[in-house]
C-alpha positions in Angstrom: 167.9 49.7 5.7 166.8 50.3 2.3 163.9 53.0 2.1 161.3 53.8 -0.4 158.2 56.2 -0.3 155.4 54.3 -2.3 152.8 56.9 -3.7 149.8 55.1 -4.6 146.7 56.2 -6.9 143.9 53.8 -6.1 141.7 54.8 -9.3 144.7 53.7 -12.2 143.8 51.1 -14.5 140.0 52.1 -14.5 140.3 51.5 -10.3 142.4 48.4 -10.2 144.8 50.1 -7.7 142.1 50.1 -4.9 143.2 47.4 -2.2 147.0 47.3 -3.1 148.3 49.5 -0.3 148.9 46.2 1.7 150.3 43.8 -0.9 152.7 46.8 -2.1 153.7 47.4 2.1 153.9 43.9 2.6 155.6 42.4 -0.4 158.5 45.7 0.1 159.3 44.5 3.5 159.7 40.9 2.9 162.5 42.1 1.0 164.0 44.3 3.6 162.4 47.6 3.0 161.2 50.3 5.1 158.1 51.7 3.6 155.4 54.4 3.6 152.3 54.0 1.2 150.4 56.9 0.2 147.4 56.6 -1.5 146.3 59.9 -3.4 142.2 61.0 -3.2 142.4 63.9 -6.1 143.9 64.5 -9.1 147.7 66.0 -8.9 147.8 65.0 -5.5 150.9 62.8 -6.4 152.7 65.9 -7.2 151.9 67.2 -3.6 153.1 63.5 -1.9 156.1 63.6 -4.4 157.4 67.3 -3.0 156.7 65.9 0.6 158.9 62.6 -0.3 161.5 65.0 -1.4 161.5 67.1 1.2 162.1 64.7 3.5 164.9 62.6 2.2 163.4 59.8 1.1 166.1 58.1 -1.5 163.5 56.3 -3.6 160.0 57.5 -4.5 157.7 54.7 -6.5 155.1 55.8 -8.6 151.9 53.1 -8.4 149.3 53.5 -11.2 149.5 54.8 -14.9 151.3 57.0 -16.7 149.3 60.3 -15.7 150.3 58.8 -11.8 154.6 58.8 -12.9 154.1 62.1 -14.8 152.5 64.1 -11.5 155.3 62.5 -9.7 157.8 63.4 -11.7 157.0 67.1 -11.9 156.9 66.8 -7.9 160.3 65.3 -7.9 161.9 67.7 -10.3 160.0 71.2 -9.0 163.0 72.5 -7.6 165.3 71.0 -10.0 167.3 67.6 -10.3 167.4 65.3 -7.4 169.5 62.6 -6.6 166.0 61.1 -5.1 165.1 58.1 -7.5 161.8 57.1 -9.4 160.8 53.8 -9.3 157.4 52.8 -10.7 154.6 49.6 -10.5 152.2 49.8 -13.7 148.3 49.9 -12.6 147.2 51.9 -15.8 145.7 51.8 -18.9 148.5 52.9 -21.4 151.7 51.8 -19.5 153.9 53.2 -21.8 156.4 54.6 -19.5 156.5 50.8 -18.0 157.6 49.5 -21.1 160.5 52.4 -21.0 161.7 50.9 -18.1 161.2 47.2 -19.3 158.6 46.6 -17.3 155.1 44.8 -18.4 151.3 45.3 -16.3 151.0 42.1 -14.1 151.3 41.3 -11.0 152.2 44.1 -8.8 154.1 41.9 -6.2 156.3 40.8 -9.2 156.6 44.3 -10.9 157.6 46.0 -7.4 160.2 43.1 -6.8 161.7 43.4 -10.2 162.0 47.2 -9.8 163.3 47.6 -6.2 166.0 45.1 -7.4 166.8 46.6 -10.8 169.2 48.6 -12.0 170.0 52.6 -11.7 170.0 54.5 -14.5 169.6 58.3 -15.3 167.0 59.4 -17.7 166.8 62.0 -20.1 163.1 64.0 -19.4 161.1 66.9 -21.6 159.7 70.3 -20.6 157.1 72.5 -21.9 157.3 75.7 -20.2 157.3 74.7 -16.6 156.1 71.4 -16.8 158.1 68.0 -17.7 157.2 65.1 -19.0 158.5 61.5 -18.8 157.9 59.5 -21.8 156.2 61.8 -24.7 154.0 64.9 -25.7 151.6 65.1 -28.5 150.0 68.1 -30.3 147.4 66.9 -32.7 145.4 63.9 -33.3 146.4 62.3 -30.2 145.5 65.0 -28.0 141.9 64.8 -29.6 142.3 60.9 -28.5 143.1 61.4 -25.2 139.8 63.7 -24.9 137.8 60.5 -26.4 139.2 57.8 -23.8 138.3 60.0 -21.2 134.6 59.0 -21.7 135.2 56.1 -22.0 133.9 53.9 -18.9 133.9 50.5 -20.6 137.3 49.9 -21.5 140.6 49.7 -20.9 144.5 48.9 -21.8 144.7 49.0 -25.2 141.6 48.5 -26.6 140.5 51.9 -25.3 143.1 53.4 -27.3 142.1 51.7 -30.4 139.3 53.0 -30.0 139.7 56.0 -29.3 141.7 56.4 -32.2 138.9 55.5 -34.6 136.5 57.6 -32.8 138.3 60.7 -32.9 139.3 60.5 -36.3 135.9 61.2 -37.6 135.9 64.9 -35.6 139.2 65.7 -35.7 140.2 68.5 -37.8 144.4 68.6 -38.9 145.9 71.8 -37.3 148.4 74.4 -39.3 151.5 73.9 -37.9 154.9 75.4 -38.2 157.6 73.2 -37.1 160.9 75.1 -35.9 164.2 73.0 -35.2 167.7 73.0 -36.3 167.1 69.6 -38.0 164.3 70.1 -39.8 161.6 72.8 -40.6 158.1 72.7 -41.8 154.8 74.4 -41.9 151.7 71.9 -42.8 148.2 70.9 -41.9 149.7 68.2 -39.2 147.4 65.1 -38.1 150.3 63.8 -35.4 153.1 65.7 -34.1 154.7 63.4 -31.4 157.9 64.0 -29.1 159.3 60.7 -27.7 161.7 60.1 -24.8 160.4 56.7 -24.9 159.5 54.2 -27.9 155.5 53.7 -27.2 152.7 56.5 -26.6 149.0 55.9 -26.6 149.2 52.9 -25.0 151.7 51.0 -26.9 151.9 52.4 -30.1 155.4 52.6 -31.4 155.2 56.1 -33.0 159.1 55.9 -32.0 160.7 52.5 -32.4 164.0 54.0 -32.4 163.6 56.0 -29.1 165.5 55.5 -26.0 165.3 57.3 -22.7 169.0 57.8 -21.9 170.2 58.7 -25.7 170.0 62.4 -24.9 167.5 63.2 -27.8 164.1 63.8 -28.7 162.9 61.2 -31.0 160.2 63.7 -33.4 157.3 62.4 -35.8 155.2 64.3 -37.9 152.0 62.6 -39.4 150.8 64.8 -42.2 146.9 65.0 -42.9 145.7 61.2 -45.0 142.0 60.4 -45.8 139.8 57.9 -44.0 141.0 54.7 -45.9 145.0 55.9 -45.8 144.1 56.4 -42.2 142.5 52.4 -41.7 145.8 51.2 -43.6 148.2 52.9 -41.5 147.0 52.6 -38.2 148.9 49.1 -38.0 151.7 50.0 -39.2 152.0 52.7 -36.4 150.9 50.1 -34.0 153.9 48.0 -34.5 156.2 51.0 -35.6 156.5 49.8 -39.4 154.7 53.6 -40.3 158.8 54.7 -40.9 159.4 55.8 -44.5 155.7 56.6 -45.5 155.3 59.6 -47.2 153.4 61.2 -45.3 155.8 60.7 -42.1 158.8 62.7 -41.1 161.0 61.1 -38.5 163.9 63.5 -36.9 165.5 63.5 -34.0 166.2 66.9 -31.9 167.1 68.2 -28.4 164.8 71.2 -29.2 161.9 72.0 -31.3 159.3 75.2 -31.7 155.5 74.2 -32.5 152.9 77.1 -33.4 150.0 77.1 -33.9 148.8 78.9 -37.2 145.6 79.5 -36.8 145.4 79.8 -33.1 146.2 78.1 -29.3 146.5 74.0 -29.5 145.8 71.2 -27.6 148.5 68.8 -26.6 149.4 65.9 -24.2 152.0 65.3 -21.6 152.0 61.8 -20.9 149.0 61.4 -21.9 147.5 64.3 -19.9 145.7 66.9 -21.6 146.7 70.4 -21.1 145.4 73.8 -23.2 147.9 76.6 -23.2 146.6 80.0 -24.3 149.8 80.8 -26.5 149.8 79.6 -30.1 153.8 78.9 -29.7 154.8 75.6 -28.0 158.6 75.0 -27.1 159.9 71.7 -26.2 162.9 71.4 -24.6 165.2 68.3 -23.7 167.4 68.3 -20.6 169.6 64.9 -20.6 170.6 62.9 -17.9 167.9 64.8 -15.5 166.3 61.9 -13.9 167.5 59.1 -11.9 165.4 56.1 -12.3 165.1 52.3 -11.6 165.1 49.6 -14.1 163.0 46.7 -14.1 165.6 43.9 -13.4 
């Protein structure tokens, strides 16, 4: 029989994964799977249940909720390196970017977990900053600062809450000094965006990196150099639909690893959306291809 652990985080998507334990369980097993559903109460405790799924030989883990939810599972599959156990993953979030990686769109969780448990095996390429991976995309910069915005925000969701958050932050943000180290391409500039993609959306479905794939053994780089307020209202359509390529203020490279430091001091920066604060002014990201097995959304 076919076996999956389901690791559930009831408060995705502003709480819509409360109540979806049984229609997950239930809509599994109509399709001949054994299934356990764990539902985390804390942050990072999908790392924990991810380590435990590991552990214990389950052959598929799915990740239910948002992209912070597949980002804590990840790192709980991969903490004692690569695994032949497989991520699967139902989208209950806000940004759903990692979703759209694995052509998958938020919807009906029946559908989304049938589509996935049927779909196709592939092995993805993932990121690491010092001991930590990430899925889909980092950030150092502007969208760090917009991360810290949506977080107070109780009113909205999906989308919209990006946008907004977006033109929020703008107004306190202040461009960092950054050097940019990597074999295919060096800089140092006051930087509004400095992005590393795995996968083509961040933010919620901005296409910072249309080009971006997860399986083409690269890091997709952009670098969004510091524009005034009414640049700023221009081009934040452009990025939306991934049309900001070839703007003069945007450097697109790919690489498998790149150095970011911090001129003037430690940065903020986002792994999949989650916000971390490392004391060292030097950042290095680092590609390792082929490191995760995933399913595909059939």
């Amino acid at each position: 029989m076919k076996r999956a652990f389901i690791i559930l985080n009831p408060a995705a998507g502003r709480g819509r994964g409360y109540g979806l334990e049984r229609p997950l369980a239930e809509t599994a097993r109509r399709l001949g799977w054994e299934v356990v559903v764990r539902f985390t109460r804390r942050a990072g405790e999908e790392t924990d249940l991810a380590v435990e799924a590991r552990a214990a030989g389950w052959p598929i883990v799915v990740a239910a909720g948002g992209d912070g939810t597949v980002h804590g599972v990840v790192n709980g599959l991969l903490a004692d390196g690569p695994t032949s156990t497989t991520l699967a993953h139902v989208p209950v979030g806000n940004g759903n970017d990692y979703a759209r990686a694995l052509g998958l769109k938020a919807g009906s969780v029946r559908r989304n977990l049938v589509r996935v448990l049927g779909g196709v095996r592939r092995v993805f390429d993932v990121g690491r900053v010092g001991a930590e991976y990430f899925a889909n995309g980092m950030g150092i910069g502007f969208d760090a600062e917009v991360v810290r915005h949506t977080l107070r925000m109780s009113h909205l969701s999906g989308f919209p809450m990006y946008l907004t958050g977006v033109y929020r932050a703008f107004g306190s943000f202040v461009a960092p000094d950054l050097e940019i180290e990597a074999v295919e391409h060096r800089e140092r500039s006051r930087v509004m965006m400095f992005n590393v993609s795995l996968g083509p959306t961040q933010g919620g479905g901005f296409r910072i990196a249309p080009g971006a794939v997860p399986d083409d053994g690269l890091f997709h780089v952009c670098v969004i150099r510091t524009v005034g307020f009414l640049k700023f209202v221009r081009y934040v359509p452009r990025v939306v639909v991934g049309r900001h390529v070839g703007l003069p203020e945007v450097t697109l490279f790919t690489t498998r690893e790149v150095r970011v430091t911090g001129v003037s001091g430690p940065l903020a920066l986002q792994l999949d959306g989650e916000l971390r604060y490392p004391e060292q002014e030097t950042v290095e990201v680092k590609l390792l291809p082929r490191y995760l097995h995933v399913l595909c959304g059939s």
